[in-house]
C-alpha positions in Angstrom: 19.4 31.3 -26.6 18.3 32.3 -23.2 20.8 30.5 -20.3 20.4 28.5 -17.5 20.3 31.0 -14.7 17.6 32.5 -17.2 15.4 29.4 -17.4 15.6 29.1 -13.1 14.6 32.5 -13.0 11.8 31.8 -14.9 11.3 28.5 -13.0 11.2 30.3 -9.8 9.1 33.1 -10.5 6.6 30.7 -11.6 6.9 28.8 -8.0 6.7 31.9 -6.0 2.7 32.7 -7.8 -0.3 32.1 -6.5 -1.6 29.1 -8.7 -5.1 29.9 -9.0 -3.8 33.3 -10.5 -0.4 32.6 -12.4 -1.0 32.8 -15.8 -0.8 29.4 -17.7 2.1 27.8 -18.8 1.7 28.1 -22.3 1.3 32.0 -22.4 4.1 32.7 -19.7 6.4 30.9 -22.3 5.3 32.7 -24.9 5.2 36.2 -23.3 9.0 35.8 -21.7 10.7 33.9 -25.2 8.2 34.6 -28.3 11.1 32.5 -30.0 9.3 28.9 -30.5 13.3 27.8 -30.5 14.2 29.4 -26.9 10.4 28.2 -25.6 11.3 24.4 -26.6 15.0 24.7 -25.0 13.4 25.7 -21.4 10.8 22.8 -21.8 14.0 20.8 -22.3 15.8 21.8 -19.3 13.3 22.2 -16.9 12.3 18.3 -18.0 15.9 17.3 -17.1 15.4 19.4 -13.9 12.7 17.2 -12.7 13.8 13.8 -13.4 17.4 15.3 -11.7 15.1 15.8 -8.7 13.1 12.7 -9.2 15.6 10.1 -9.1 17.5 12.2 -6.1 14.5 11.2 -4.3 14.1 7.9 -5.9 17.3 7.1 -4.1 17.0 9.1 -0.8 17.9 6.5 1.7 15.5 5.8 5.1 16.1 4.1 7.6 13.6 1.1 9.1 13.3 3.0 12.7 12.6 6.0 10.5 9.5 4.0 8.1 8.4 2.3 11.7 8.1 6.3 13.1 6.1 7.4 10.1 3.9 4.5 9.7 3.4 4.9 13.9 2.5 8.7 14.1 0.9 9.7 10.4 -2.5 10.2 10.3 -3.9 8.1 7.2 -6.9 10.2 6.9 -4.4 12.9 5.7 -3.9 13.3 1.9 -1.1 14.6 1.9 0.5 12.0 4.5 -0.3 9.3 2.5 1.4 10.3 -0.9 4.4 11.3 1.6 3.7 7.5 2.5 3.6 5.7 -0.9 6.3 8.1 -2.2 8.5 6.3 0.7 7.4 3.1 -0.3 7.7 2.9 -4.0 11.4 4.1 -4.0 14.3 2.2 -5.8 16.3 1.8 -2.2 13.8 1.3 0.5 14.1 -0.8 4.1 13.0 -4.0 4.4 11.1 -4.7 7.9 11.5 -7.7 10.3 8.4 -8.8 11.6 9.7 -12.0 13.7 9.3 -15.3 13.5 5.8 -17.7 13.7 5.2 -20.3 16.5 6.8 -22.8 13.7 9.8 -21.2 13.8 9.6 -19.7 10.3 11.0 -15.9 10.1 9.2 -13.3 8.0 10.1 -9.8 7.2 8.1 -7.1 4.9 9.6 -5.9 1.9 7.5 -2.0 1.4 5.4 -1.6 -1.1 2.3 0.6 -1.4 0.1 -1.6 -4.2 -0.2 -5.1 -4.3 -3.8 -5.9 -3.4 -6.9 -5.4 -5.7 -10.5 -5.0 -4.4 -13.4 -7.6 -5.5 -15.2 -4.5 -6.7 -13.2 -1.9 -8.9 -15.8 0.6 -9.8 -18.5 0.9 -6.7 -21.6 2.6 -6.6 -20.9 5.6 -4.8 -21.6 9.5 -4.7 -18.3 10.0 -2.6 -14.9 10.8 -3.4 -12.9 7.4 -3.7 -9.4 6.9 -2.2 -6.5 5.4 -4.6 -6.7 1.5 -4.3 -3.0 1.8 -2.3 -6.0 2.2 0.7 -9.1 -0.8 0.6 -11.2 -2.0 2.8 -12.2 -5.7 4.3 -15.5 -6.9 4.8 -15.4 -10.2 6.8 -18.9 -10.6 6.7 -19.0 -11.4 2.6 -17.5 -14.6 1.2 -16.8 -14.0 -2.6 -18.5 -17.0 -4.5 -15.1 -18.4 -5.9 -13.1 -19.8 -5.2 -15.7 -22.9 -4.5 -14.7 -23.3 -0.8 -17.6 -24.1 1.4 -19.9 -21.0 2.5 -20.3 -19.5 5.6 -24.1 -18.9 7.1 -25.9 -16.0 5.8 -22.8 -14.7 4.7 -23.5 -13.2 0.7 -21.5 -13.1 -1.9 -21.1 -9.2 -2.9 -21.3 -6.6 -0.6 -23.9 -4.6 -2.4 -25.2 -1.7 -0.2 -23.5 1.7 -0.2 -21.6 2.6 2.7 -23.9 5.7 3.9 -24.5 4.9 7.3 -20.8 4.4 8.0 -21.1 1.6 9.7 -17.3 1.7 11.0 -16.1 -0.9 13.1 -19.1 -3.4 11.9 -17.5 -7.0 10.3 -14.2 -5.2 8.7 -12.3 -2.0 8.6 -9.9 0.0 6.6 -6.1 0.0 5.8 -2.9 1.0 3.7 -0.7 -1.6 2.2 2.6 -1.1 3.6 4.1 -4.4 1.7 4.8 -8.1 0.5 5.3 -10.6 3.6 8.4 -12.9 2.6 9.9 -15.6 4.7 13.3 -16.7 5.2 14.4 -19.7 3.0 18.0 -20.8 4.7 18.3 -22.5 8.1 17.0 -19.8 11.0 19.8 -20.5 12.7 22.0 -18.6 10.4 20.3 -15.3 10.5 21.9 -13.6 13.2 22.1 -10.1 12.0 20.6 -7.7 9.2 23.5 -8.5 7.1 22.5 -12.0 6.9 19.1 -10.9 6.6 20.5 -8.8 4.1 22.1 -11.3 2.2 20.2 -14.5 2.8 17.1 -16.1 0.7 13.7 -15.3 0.7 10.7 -16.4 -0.8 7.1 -14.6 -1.2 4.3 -16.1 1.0 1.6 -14.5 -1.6 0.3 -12.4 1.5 0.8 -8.7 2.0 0.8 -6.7 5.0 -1.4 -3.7 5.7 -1.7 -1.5 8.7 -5.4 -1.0 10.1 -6.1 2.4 10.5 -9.2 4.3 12.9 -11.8 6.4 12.1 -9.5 9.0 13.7 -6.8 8.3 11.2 -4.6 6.2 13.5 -3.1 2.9 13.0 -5.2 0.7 14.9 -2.9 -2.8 14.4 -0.9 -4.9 11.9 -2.4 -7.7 9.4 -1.8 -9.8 6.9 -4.3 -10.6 4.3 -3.9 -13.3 1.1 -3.5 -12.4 -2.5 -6.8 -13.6 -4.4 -5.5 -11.7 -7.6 -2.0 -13.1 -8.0 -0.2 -12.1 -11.5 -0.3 -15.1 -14.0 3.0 -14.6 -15.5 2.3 -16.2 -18.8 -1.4 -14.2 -19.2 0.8 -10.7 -17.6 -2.7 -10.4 -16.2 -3.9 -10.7 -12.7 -6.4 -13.6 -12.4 -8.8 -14.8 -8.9 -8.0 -17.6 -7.8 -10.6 -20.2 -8.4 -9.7 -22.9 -6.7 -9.4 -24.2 -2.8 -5.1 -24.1 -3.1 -4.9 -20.6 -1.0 -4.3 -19.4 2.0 -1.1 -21.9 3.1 1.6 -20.3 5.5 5.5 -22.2 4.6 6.1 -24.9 6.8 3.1 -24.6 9.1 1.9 -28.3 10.1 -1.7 -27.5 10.8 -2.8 -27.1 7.0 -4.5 -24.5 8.5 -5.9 -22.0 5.8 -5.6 -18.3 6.0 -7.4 -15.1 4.1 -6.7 -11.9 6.9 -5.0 -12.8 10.3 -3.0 -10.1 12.4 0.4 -10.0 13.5 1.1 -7.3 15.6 -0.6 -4.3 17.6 1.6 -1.9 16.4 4.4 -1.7 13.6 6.8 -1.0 16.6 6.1 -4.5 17.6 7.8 -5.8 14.8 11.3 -7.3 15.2 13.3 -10.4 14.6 13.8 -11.6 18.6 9.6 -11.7 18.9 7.7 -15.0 18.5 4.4 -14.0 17.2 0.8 -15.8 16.2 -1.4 -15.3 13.3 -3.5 -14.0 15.6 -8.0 -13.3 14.6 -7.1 -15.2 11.7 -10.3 -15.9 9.2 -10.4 -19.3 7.3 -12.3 -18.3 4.3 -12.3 -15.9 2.1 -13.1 -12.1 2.5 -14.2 -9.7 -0.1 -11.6 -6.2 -0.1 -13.6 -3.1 -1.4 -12.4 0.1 -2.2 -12.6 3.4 0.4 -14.3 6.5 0.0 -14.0 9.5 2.0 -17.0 11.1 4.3 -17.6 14.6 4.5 -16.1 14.8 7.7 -12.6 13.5 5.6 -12.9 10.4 7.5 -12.2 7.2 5.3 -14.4 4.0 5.2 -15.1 1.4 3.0 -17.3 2.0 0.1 -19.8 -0.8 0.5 -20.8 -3.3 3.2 -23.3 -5.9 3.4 
């Protein structure tokens, strides 16, 4: 039975080849261990290998300043940037965010997460590369037809016309989900400190926090934008909404009703000490559509109307 130091030879000479040339795996097995017995033994270990590496960077720590700098300087145009991105934010142990508290007084924070929202339209009508669903865009300028909330003028229900002129900038934009917005549940006068953030109560507000990002790649300001697709926990499906009970911020007065507002200008905005405003905010709601890239590796949103 070949060893250890064996099968990480074998390992690294297989890293060190050009992959459009290496042979495949399946032959390189059988050309260094013709034994079926010895072959099955390295796909064992190298299969402990990587879930040894895995879960070493499952549980890589990083630190909030750390997420803010990424999420500040990454261009989110860049492939490989964003699965650096998502990586970070679908780790087991992962920093939470403050993001302050409203002119209600109510304190809100962002707990990371790279999914969360679903586009109106899964499967556009495109002839360009689409972008994993962790990046959609808005279109304020469509009103899905439910739920049954009064219309906006010659606003229509579906975006139907494919995004080739790039209209960028016109009546939405693009984003990455960076996360769920929660709210603190306890008396704001006892959070003091991140270890009573830490160890206090907080509730989901059913919004999730994006960062708007440029045709450039840049992130171009910090929104929020309400989950029409919540999970129905008994169905373990996610349903739209179809009725007029959305929208609702915790303890805000105004019964004001909100479907995309922003909160900061930049993610290094966000702290605890700020009083911020659900600033732009759009009363009804707004259709999200998947991206697609353009050939210049730009990203924009699929369709528009």
């Amino acid at each position: 039975m070949p060893t250890d130091a064996e099968f990480q030879a074998f390992w690294d000479e297989r890293l060190a080849q050009n992959r459009a040339t290496r042979p495949k795996l399946g032959d390189a097995l059988r050309e260094r261990w013709p034994v079926k017995a010895d072959r099955m033994a390295y796909c064992d270990w190298s299969d402990a290998i990587a879930d040894k590496r895995l879960n070493e960077r499952e549980m890589t720590n990083i630190s909030p300043e750390e997420l803010t700098e990424m999420l500040t300087t990454m261009n989110f145009n860049n492939d490989i940037s964003r699965g650096k991105l998502v990586n970070i934010l679908e780790r087991s142990v992962v920093p939470w965010l403050p993001v302050g508290r409203d002119r209600a007084g109510t304190i809100y924070r962002i707990v990371p997460g790279a999914w969360g929202l679903l586009p109106d339209q899964q499967d556009p009508k495109t002839n360009r590369e689409l972008v994993s669903m962790n990046v959609l865009g808005v279109n304020t300028n469509v009103q899905p037809k439910i739920p049954s909330r009064s219309r906006k003028a010659n606003f229509s229900e579906e975006s139907t016309r494919s995004n080739e002129s790039d209209d960028y900038e016109h009546a939405g934009f693009v984003f990455h989900q960076i996360g769920n917005l929660e709210y603190w549940a306890d008396n704001p006068e006892d959070l003091r400190s991140y270890k009573d953030a830490a160890e206090g109560t907080w509730f989901p507000t059913q919004f999730h926090a994006v960062v708007r990002f440029g045709r450039n790649g840049a992130a171009n300001g910090v929104y929020v934008i309400y989950d029409f697709y919540p999970e129905d926990e008994y169905l373990e499906e996610r349903r739209r909404i179809d009725d007029d009970d959305w929208g609702y911020l915790p303890r805000d007065l105004t019964d004001q009703q909100i479907a995309l507002a922003k909160i900061a200008d930049k993610i290094t905005d966000l702290k605890f000490s700020r009083t911020f405003d659900f600033a732009e905010a759009l009363d009804y709601p707004v259709e999200l559509v998947r991206a697609i890239k353009t050939p210049e590796n730009a990203i924009i949103r699929a369709t528009v109307a």
